[in-house]
Structures are given as C-alpha cells and as structure tokens.
N, C-alpha and C positions, 0 to 999 in steps of 0.2 A: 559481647554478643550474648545475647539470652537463648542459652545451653537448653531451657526446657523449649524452647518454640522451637528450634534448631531440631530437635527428638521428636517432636510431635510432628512434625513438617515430613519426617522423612517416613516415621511409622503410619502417616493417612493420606499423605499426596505421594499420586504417581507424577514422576518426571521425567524426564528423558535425559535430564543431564540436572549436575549438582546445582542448586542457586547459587546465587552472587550473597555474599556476606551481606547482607544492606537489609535491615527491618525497617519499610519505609511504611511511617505514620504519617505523612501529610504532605503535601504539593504545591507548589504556589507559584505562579511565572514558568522562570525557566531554573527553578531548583524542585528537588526532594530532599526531605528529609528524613533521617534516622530514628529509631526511640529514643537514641540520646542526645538529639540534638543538632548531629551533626550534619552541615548541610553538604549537597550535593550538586555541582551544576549538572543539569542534563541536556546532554547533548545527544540523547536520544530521541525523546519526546516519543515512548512505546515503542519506537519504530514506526515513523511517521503517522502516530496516533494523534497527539498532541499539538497540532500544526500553528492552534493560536496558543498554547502556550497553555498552563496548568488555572487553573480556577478563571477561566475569562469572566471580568463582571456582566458582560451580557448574556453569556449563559447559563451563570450564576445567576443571576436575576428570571431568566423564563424559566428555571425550574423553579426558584423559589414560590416567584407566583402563581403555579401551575395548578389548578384547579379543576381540570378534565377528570377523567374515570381512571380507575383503576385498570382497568383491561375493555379492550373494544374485542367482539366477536368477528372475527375475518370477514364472515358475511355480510356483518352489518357496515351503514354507513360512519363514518368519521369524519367529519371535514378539513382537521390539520391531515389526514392521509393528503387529503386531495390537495391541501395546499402544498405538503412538501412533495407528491411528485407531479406539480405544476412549475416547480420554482427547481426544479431537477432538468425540468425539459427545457427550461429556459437558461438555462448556465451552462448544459452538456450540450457538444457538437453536433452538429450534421440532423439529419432528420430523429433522430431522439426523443422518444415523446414518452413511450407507456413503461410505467416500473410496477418491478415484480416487488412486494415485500420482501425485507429478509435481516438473520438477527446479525450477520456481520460478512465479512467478503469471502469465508470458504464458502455460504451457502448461497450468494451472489453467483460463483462462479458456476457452482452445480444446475444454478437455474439456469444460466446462459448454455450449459452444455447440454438440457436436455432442450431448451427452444433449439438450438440449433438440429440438432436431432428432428425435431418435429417438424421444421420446416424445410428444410433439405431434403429429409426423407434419406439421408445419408449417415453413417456412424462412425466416420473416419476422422482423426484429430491433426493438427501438427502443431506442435509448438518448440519454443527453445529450450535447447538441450540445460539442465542445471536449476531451470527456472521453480519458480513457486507460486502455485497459483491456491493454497489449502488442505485442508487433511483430509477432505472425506477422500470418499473412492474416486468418483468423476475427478477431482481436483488432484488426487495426486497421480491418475494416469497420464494428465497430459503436463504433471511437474517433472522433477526428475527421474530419471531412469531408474537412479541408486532405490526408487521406493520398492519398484520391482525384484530387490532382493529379498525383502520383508514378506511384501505383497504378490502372490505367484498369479491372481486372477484378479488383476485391473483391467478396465477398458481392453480391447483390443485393437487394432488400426489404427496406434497412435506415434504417428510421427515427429521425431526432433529432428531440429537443425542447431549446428555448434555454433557459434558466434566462430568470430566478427559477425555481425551483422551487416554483411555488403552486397557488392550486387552478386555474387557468386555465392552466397549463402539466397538469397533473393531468385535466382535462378534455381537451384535445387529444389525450392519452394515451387514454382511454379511446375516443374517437371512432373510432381508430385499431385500438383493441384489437375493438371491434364486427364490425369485417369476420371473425373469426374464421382470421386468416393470420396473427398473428403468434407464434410459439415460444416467445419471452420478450423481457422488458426486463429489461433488462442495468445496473445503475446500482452505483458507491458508495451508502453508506447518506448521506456527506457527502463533496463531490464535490476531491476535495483537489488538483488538478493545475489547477481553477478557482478558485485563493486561495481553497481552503476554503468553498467554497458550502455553504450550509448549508439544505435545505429545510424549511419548513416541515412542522411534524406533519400539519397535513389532507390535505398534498400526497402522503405515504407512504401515512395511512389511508385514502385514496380511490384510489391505484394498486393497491396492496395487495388489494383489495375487487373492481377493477374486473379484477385479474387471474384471482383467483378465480373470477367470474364467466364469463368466456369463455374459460376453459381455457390463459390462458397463463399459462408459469411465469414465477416471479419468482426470476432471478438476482440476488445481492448480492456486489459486489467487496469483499471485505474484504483483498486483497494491502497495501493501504496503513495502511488504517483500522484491522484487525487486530489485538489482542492489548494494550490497552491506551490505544492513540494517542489517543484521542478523551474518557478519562475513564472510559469501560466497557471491560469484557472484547473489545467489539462493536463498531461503529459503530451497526448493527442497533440494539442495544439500548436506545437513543436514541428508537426509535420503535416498539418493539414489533414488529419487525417479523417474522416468521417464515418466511422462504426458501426454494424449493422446492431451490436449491442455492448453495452459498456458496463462491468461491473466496480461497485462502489462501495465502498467502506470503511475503517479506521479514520480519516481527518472527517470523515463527514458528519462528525459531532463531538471533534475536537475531543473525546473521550469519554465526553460526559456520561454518555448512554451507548450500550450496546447495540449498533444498528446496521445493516447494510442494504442495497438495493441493486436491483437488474434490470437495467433503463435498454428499452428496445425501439427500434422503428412501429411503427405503425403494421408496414406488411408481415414483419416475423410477429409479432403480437397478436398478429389472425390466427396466425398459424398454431398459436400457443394458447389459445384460449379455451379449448376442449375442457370437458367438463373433468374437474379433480386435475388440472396439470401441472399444481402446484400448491402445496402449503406450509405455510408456518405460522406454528403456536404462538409465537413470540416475535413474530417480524414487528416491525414497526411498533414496539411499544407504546403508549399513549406519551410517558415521560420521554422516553428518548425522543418520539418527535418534537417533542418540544426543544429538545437541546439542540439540534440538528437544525430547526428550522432559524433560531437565532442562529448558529455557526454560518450556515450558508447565506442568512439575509448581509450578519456583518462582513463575511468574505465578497459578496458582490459589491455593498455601500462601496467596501475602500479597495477592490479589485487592481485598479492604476494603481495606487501609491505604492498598497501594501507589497505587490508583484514589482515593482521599482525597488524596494526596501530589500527584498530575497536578492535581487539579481547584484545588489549592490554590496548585501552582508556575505553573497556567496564567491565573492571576487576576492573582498577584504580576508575570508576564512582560507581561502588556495594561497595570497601571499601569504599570509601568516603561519601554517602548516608548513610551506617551503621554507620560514627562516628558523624551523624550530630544528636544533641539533640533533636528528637522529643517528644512532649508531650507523645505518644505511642510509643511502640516497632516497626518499620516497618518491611512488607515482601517483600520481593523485587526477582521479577522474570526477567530477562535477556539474552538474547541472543543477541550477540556482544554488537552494541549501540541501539537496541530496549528492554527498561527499563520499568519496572509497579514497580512503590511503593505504596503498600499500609496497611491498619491499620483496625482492628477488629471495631474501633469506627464507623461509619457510620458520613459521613460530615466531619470528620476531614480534612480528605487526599484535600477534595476541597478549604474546608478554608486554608489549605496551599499553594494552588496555587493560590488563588486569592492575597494573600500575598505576595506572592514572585515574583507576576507581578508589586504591586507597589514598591516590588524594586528594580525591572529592569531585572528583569529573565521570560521567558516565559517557561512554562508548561502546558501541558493537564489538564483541569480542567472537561470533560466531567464523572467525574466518581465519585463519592460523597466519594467514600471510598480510596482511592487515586489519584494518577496522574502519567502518563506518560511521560519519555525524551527518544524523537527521535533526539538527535544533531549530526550534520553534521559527516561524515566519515571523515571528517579531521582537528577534531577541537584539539586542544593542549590542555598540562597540563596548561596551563597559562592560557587560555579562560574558562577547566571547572573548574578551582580552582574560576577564577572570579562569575561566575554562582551558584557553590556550597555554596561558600560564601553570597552570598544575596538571598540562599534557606535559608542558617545558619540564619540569620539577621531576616526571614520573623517570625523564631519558638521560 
C-alpha cells in the first residue's frame, strides 16, 4: 500500500471513519482495481450507484461523443434538460411529470421537503426511525434520530416510526397524520440502509390512503431503490404506489455523472414555482445529462429482460449465500439484487466483510451485525460464482 497516499489522505481529507485499504485506479464491469493490479469483484456497485455495471459502452460512448457546452445558465434554455425530464416523467409512476434540477439525492431530497412545505402550508415530517435520506439539515432531520446528538437545531416536528413496517406501524402513522400538521412522510418504498426492510403491502396501502386523506403528501426516496435495484423500474412499483413526489439519484447515471432530480406532480409544482424556490449551480450538468440520458434510454430499451435477469440472479445469490459455511446461521433479506445478510452475533457480519475484501470481494461493512450486496443488474452466474467464492474463502 503506498505509505505516502495513505499520509496525505489523512493530513487533507476529512472522514468520518478510516478508508478501506483499496487504491482504486480503474473500473470495468463488475470489478475495481487496485494500483497494483489487483482486481476486486464488486459487489457493491457505490452502493447502488452502479446499477449497469462500471464503464457501460453506451454511456461510454454519449460521453465520448458529447459536444454540448460546457455549463448551461439555469435560466437559460437546454434541450437535453427537457429531454431527460421528459423521459423521467415517462418511466416514474403515477402522475409525475415536473423535475426539479439537482446534483445528486441529498439535494433531491431537500427540494422535496421544502415543495412539501410550500404546498401544504404545513412543517411537520414523519419518516422511519434509522433511515437515511442525506446530510444536509432538511435530510438528516427527517433520517435518524442518532443525527440529533451532533445536530441540537434540526427541523422540528419530525416524526419517526420503528419498523416492522405493518399495519400497526401504519396505524400510529395515521394517528399522527389526523392532527392535520404534517407536510409529508418521507419513506424508501423498501428501507435499504435498515438491511433491506421490507414492508409489507397493507402497510404502504393504508399510509398511502391515510395520506390522501388528510392532505399530506407522500414523498418516496427512490436515490437508492431507483432504476432497477429492487427487480422494478421502481421500488414504488412493488406497491402500487403513486407519489406526490419522488426523489432520484445514484443509478440515474449509473455513475458516470454527478446528478440527481425531484420529479413532482403537476399540482405541487404550482405550488412550488414561486420566484427563487429553488437553485442549483451545478444540477443537471450538461455532461451528466448526457450520461443519464443514455442510462435511462438503455434501462427502458431492455426494461423486461433486464428486470427478469435481477429477479432471477437475486434468487440464485439468497441460495448461494445460505450454502456458504458461516460460523452462524445467517438471515438474509432481499429484494431482486438489493441483499442484507445478517447474524444474531454482533460484529460477526463486519468481520466478514473485512475479510472478504482481502480477498478480492467488496461488501458493505457499515453494519456490525451484517453486510450488504448491491451488484450490478447485469452481473452473471460466472462473476457471482467468482465473488461468492472469495465470500466462501474469507469464513
């Protein structure tokens, strides 16, 4: 490991926790590799940043040939703006039409909290207890609570609910929604920073109804769930669910480009169009829409197959996970290729991952009692066999 990068990393970047050993120079498929060589399969993909997989040649190719400006003025017109969020409104549920610029999904979510704000006319939150929706202010009042140790003056009036995600978590929800103070609830369609929580259908069709009812909106975080991850186009779409606004980011250009967006209905987009209600320097890049626009065109082309292909590699990854000899029994929760494995032991699930990064496989290690795989929507049996096998190796 090169001792001076190592030194310099620690004396000009701030972290929140040490790196991972790994100097990665270069990407390709579903590997990284090291400065010396060494390859990596990743079964991370950023954390569901990567969803087709590392250098796609079709998005490799619209940047290469990318010829547009260097920067567009927000005021001024663009027209891949209008084509990507054309092709946004047409692939996102329910009435979904108007998107807000933005340069990835904490600043998605911000917008969503202050449209909800503005058309409500309310400043009340609720979301799941644990969850993560970003770092600014707005994003981490309505994440976990734990932020409010740091943070002594976030939002105020923001309510959580613990999982399970049932109808009695669904009920305490609407109890809440009754007072008529709250703006929205804020949720993943499937809670993926909680090893993949997975609610039940009654629990979405009874929030869903009860938000309806008392006039708040329902936010849906899709930065994670997004563009494939979950087996749908959706996570949403798991549940029928139809969002008065939906934030977007990470798989929505497969990496290429820094980008996110805040896709609203039509009536909260009135509500939000007040002069100065929104800006970013750097939303929508000229080059990231370019990357974004191929990601999404080749996610719709092969939509069936490719969503066949997840639902079918994420069947083959849960047997194969259950025949790998871990010291404990694991649990393992899933939907399509977004996986939690974990183990009653506390620390075990992390000592596993740190293990099977030296040898050669990446995993989530952010959770002591397991680990998480987000790998690519088109990775083959012959890539997770390779990966699986040097999980096997690490136990």
């Amino acid at each position: 490991m090169n001792k001076n990068l190592i030194a310099k990393d620690r004396r000009y970047l701030l972290r929140d926790e040490r790196p991972q050993l790994i100097d990665v120079v270069r990407s390709e498929g579903d590997y990284v590799y090291d400065a010396k060589g060494k390859k990596y399969v990743d079964f991370l993909m950023g954390w569901c940043v990567g969803n087709l997989g590392w250098g796609k040649k079709e998005i490799r190719r619209a940047i290469r040939n990318f010829k547009g400006p260097d920067y567009v003025l927000p005021s001024q017109l663009y027209a891949p703006w209008a084509e990507l969020a054309e092709l946004l409104a047409q692939v996102t549920p329910g009435k979904l039409q108007k998107s807000v610029r933005a340069t990835g999904g904490t600043e998605a979510v911000e917008i969503a909290l202050q449209a909800a704000m503005a058309h409500t006319k309310r400043q009340g939150f609720i979301s799941v207890e644990g969850s993560y929706h970003g770092h600014s202010i707005g994003a981490m009042s309505v994440g976990a609570s734990s932020f409010r140790d740091w943070y002594k003056n976030l939002l105020p009036d923001c309510y959580k609910i613990k999982p399970p995600l049932d109808d009695v978590a669904a009920e305490k929800i609407t109890t809440i929604l009754k007072t008529r103070k709250i703006a929205a609830f804020i949720a993943e369609p499937i809670i993926m920073n909680l090893g993949v929580t997975i609610p039940t259908q009654s629990f979405w069709r009874k929030v869903q109804r009860a938000c309806r009812q008392y006039g708040t909106l329902l936010i849906i975080d899709e930065v994670a769930t997004g563009f494939g991850r979950t087996g749908k186009m959706f996570g949403a779409d798991h549940y029928g669910l139809k969002p008065d606004i939906m934030t977007l980011g990470k798989g929505i250009s497969s990496g290429v480009g820094a980008l996110g967006a805040t896709i609203m209905t039509p009536t909260v987009a009135k509500s939000f169009s007040f002069d100065f209600s929104f800006y970013s320097t750097y939303g929508w890049h000229p080059l990231n829409v370019a990357a974004a626009l191929a990601n999404i065109r080749y996610l719709k082309k092969h939509e069936r197959s490719l969503m066949a292909h997840v639902n079918v590699m994420g069947e083959y990854f849960e047997r194969r996970l259950f025949e790998i000899p871990f010291q404990y029994q694991p649990k393992i929760r899933r939907r399509g290729l977004a996986i939690k494995v974990s183990f009653e032991q506390n620390g075990y699930g992390m000592e596993v991952a740190k293990k099977a990064a030296q040898q050669g496989v990446i995993v989530s290690y952010w959770s002591s009692n397991g680990f998480s795989l987000f790998p690519s929507l088109t990775i083959t049996k012959k890539v997770a066999d390779e990966g699986l096998q040097r999980i096997t190796a690490s136990v």
